[in-house]
C-alpha positions in Angstrom: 14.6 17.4 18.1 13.2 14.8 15.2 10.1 15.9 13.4 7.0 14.2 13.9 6.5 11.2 12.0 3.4 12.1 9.4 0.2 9.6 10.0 -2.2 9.6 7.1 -5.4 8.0 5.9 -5.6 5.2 3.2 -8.4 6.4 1.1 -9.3 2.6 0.6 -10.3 2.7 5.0 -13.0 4.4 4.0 -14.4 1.4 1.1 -17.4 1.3 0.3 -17.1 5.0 0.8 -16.0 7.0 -1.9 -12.3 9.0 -2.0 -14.4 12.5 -0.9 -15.0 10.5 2.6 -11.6 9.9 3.0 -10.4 13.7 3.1 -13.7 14.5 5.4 -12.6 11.9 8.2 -9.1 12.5 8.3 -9.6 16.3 8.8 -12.1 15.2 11.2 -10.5 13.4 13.2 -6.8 14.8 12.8 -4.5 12.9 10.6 -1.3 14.1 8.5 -3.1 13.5 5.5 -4.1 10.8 3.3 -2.7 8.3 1.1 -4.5 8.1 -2.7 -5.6 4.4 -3.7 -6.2 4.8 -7.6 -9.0 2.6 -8.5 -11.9 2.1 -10.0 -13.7 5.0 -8.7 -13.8 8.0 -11.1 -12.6 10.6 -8.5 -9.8 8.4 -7.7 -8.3 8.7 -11.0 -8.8 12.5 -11.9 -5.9 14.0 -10.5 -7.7 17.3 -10.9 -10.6 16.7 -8.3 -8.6 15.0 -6.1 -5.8 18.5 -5.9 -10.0 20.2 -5.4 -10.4 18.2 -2.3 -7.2 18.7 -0.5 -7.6 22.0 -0.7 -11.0 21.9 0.5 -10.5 19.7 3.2 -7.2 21.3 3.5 -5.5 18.1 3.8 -2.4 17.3 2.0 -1.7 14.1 -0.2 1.3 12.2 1.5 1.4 9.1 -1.0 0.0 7.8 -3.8 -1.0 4.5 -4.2 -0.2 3.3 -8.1 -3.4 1.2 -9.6 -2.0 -2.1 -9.4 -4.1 -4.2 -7.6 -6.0 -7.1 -9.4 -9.3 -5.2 -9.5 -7.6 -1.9 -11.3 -5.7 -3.7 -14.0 -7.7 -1.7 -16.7 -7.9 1.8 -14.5 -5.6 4.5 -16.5 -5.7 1.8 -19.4 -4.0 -1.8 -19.6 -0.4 -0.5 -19.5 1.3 -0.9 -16.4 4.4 1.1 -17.6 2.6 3.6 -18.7 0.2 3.5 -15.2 3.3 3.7 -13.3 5.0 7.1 -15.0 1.0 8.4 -14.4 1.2 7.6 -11.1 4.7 9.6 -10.6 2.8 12.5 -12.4 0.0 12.5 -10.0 2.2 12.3 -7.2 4.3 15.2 -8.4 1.2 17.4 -8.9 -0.7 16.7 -5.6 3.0 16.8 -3.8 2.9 13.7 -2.7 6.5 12.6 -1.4 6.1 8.5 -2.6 4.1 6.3 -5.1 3.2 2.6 -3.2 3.9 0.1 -6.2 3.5 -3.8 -6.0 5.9 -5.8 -7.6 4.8 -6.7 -11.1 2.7 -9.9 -12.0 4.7 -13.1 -13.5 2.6 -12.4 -16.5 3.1 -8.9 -17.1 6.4 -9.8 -18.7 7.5 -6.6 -20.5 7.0 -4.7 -17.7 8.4 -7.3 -15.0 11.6 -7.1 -16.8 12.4 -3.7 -17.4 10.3 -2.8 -13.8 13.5 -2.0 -11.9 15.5 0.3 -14.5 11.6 2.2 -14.7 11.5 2.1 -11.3 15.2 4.1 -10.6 14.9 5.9 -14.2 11.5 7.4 -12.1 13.2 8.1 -9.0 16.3 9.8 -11.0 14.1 12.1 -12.9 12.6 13.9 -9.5 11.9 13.7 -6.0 9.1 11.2 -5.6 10.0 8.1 -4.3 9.0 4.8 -5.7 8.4 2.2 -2.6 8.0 -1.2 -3.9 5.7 -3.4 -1.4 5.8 -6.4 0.0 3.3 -8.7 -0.8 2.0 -12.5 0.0 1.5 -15.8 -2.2 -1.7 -16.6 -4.1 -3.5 -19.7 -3.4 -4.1 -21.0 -6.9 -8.2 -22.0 -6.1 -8.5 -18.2 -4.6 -7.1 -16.7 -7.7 -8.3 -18.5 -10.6 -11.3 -20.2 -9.0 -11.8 -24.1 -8.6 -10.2 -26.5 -11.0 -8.1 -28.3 -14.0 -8.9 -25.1 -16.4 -7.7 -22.7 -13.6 -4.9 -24.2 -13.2 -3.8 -24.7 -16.7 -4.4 -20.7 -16.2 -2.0 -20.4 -13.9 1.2 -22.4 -15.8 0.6 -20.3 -19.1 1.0 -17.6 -16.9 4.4 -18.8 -16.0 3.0 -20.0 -11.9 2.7 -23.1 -10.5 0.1 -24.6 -9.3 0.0 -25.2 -5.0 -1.0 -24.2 -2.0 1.4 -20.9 -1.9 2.3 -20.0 -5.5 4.0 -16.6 -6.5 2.3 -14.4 -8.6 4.8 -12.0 -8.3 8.1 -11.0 -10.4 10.7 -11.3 -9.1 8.7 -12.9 -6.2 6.5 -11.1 -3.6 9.4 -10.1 -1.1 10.4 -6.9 -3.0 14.0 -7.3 -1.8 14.7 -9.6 -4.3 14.2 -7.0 -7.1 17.0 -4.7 -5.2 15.0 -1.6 -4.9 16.3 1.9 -3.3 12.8 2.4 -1.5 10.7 0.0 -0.1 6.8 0.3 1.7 6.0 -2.5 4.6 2.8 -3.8 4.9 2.3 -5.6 8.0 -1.3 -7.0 6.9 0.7 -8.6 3.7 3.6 -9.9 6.0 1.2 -11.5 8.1 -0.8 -13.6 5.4 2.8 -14.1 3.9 4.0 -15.6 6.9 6.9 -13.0 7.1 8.7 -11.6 9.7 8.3 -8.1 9.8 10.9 -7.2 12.1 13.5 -9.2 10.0 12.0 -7.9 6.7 12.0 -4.0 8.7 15.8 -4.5 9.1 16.1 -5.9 5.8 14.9 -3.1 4.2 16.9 -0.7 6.2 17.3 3.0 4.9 15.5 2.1 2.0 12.3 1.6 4.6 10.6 5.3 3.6 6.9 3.7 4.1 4.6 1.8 6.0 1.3 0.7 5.7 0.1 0.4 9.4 -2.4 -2.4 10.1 -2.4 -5.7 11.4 -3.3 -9.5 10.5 -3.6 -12.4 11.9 -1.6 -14.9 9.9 -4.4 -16.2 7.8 -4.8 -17.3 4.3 -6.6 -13.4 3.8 -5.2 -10.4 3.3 -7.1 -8.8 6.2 -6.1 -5.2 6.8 -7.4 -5.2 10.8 -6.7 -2.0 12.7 -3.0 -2.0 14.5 -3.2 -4.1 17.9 -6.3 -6.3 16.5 -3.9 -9.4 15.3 -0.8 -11.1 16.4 2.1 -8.7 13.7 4.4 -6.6 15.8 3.3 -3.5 15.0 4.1 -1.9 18.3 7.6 -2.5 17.7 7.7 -1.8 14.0 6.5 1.7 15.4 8.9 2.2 18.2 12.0 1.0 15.7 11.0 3.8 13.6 10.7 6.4 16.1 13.6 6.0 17.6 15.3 6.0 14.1 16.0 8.6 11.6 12.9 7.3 9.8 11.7 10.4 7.4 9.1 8.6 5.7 5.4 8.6 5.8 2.6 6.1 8.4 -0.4 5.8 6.2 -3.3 3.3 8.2 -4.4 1.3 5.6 -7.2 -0.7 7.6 -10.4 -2.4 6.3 -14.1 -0.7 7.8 -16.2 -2.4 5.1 -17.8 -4.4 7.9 -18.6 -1.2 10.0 -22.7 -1.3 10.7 -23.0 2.3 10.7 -20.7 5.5 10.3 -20.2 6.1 14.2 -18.7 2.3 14.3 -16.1 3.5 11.1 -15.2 6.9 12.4 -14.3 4.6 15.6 -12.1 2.6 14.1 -10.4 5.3 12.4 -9.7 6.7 15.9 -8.6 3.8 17.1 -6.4 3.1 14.7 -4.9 7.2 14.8 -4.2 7.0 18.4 -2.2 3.8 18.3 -0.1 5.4 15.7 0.2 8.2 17.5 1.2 6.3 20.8 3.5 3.8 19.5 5.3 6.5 16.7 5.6 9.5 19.5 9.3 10.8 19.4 
């Protein structure tokens, strides 16, 4: 018989909580583990207190999320290569069995174009997994803000300016940059526009991770708990149960808008127990 697949936590479910909150609801309320966004909070980014709380909480660190988003572009200094060999540290120390990476921006040229030898010269050098994620085009106004100055922004950048422009190197479906491992995020496939089942079978073996959420095809990234939008994640779920999928769920819903902490730890649940439905082997 096939081993359970793991379900974890996001550590960013829990914003405007802090990464301490994270550990104390998913012991609560029975998750795998959790998955370690690295971001602007100081906790986040000391390796040392986060290895504290897993013991503590006595719940292990499945992933690690690399700081690459736009708001931690200066977390663990300005240097994505360097950010992205810290990130395989941390995940080697916590025993963490993949690092979530986005593709690189179009700007971030040095690293864009040696980002897929780093990525296999990482994965070569241990057991940690790099899974590259897919990701979703920038509306120029949303990025930049409003006008000619933003967009001029944009073109030195190396973009174009439009309704569904690319910020992403070699573009934001991460099979174009011909990685081993790949993370799905069904939230990002829906405000893409993507097809997740194609981009699921697309990925193949090199599927080892999935960010489990939904979305409801919108301009916004929106992170909604699984069976809230219109993305198939039933049948994401049930493909890779049935599978030889080895890899990690980690829900990586938004609760911002919870009114109180009963409301949050309810939509954790929620989200747990469609995981646990829809993955059960």
């Amino acid at each position: 018989m096939r081993p359970a697949i793991k379900v974890g936590l996001s550590t960013a479910s829990v914003y405007p909580l802090k990464t301490e909150a994270a550990f104390e609801l998913a012991a609560e309320l029975g998750y795998d583990g959790v998955e370690l966004m690295v971001w602007a909070e100081s906790v986040s980014q000391d390796i040392d207190a986060v290895e504290e709380l897993s013991r503590r909480y006595d719940v292990p660190v499945l992933s690690v999320h690399a700081p690459c988003l736009l708001i931690s572009q200066r977390v663990w200094g300005a240097n994505p290569i360097a950010k992205l060999d810290r990130s395989v540290r941390a995940a080697e120390q916590l025993g963490a069995q993949t690092v979530v990476v986005h593709p690189p921006f179009r700007w971030q040229r040095r690293y864009a174009e040696g980002f897929a030898a780093q990525v296999a010269q990482l994965e070569a050098g241990g057991d940690v997994m790099v899974a590259v994620e897919n990701m979703f085009p920038f509306r120029a106004d949303r990025f930049f803000g409003s006008g000619q100055t933003s967009i001029d922004r944009m073109r030195k950048r190396g973009g174009a300016p439009g309704p569904g422009i690319s910020a992403f190197a070699p573009s934001y479906d991460p099979l174009d940059g011909g990685h081993a491992h790949y993370t799905l995020d069904l939230s990002h496939a829906a405000t893409a526009g993507s097809d997740a089942v194609d981009m699921a079978r697309r990925m193949g073996e090199g599927l080892v991770h999935l960010h489990l959420c939904d979305g409801s095809g919108g301009p916004t990234d929106e992170h909604l708990v699984p069976g809230r939008g219109t993305q198939p994640a039933v049948e994401i779920c049930e493909t890779l149960a049935a599978g030889d999928f080895a890899g990690h769920v980690i829900l990586e819903v938004t609760t911002s808008a919870a009114r109180s902490a009963a409301e949050r730890e309810e939509l954790l649940a929620e989200s747990l127990q469609f995981a646990r439905t829809h993955l059960l082997r």
